[in-house]
N, C-alpha and C positions, 0 to 999 in steps of 0.2 A: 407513401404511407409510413408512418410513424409508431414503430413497437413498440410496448414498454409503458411504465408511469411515467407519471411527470418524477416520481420521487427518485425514480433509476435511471432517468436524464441528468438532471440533479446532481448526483454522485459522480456520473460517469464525468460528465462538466469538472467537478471539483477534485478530480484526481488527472488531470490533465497537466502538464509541466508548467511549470509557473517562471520558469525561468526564459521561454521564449518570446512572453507577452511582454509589450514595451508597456502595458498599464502598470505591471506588474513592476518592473523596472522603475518606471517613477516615482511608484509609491515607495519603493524603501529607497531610491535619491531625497521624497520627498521629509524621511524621519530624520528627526535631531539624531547625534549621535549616542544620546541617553536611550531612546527609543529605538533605535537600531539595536543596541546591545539587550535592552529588554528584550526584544523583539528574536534575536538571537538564542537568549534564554529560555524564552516559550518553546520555541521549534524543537531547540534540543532538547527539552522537557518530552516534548511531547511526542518526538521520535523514541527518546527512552522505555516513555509508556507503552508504548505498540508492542514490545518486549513482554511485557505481563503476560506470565501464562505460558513462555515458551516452550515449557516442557510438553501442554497440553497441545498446544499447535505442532510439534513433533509427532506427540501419539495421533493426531489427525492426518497428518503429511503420509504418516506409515502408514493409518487405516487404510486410507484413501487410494496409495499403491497397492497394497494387500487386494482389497475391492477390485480394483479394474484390474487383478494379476487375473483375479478367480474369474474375471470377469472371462477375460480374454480366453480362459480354459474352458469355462462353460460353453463360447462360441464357437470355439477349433473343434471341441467334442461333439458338442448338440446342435448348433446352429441360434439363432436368436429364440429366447425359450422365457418364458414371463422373471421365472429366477434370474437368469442373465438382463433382464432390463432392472432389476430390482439390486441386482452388483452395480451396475452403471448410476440407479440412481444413488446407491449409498455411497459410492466413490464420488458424486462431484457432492453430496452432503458434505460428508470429511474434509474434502476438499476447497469447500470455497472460502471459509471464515480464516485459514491462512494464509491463504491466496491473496484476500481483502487484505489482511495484515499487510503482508509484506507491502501491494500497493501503497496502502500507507506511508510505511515507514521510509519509501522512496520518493514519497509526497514529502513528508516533512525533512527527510535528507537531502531536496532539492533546495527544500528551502533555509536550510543551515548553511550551502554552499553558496547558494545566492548573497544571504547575509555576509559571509566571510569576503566575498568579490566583494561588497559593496564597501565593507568595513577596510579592507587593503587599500582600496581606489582613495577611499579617503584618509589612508597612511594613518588609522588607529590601532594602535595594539594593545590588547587586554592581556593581565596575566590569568592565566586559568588556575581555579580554585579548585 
């Protein structure tokens, strides 16, 4: 049996390593080296972006420990108590949207490494701007 939407199959699919798949592989064998370097520049673009906001994915990182600290106090004292299940859900609140981030930014960091192997194999060197 199969949990979930199709839309969080989806996700989970497209955050999966891109650097093991041999489709994945041919496809940036298969770009000119104009298109490799574009192709380069997006990634790193778009690992940059994943950044936005860091401060606020910091104040969520610290909710979210703060939440399951009280959380964990709440249980040692009282035992499971509707307020300790309402710590646990605020903590994976806080917690998931830079959880997803990072995922991300390890997505598109795969794929800046990826591009740089391909780019070396074919003995091209860019100066960086």
């Amino acid at each position: 049996m199969i949990v979930g939407s199709g839309r969080s199959r989806k996700i989970l699919l497209s955050t999966q390593n891109t650097d093991d798949g041999p489709g994945w592989l041919q496809l940036l064998s298969s770009l000119t080296d104009e298109e490799l370097h574009r192709y380069g520049q997006i990634a790193a673009d778009q690992k940059r972006l994943e950044w936005r906001y860091g401060w606020a994915q910091a104040v969520c990182v610290v909710g979210a420990i703060a939440a399951f600290a009280w959380f964990l106090r709440e249980f040692s004292l009282y035992g499971l108590t509707s307020r300790g299940v309402a710590l646990l859900l605020l903590a994976g609140v806080f917690g998931y949207w830079p959880y997803r981030k990072a995922r991300v930014r390890l997505l598109w960091g795969r794929h800046c490494k990826a591009v740089a192997r391909e780019s070396a194999q074919r003995g091209l060197v860019r100066n960086k701007r």
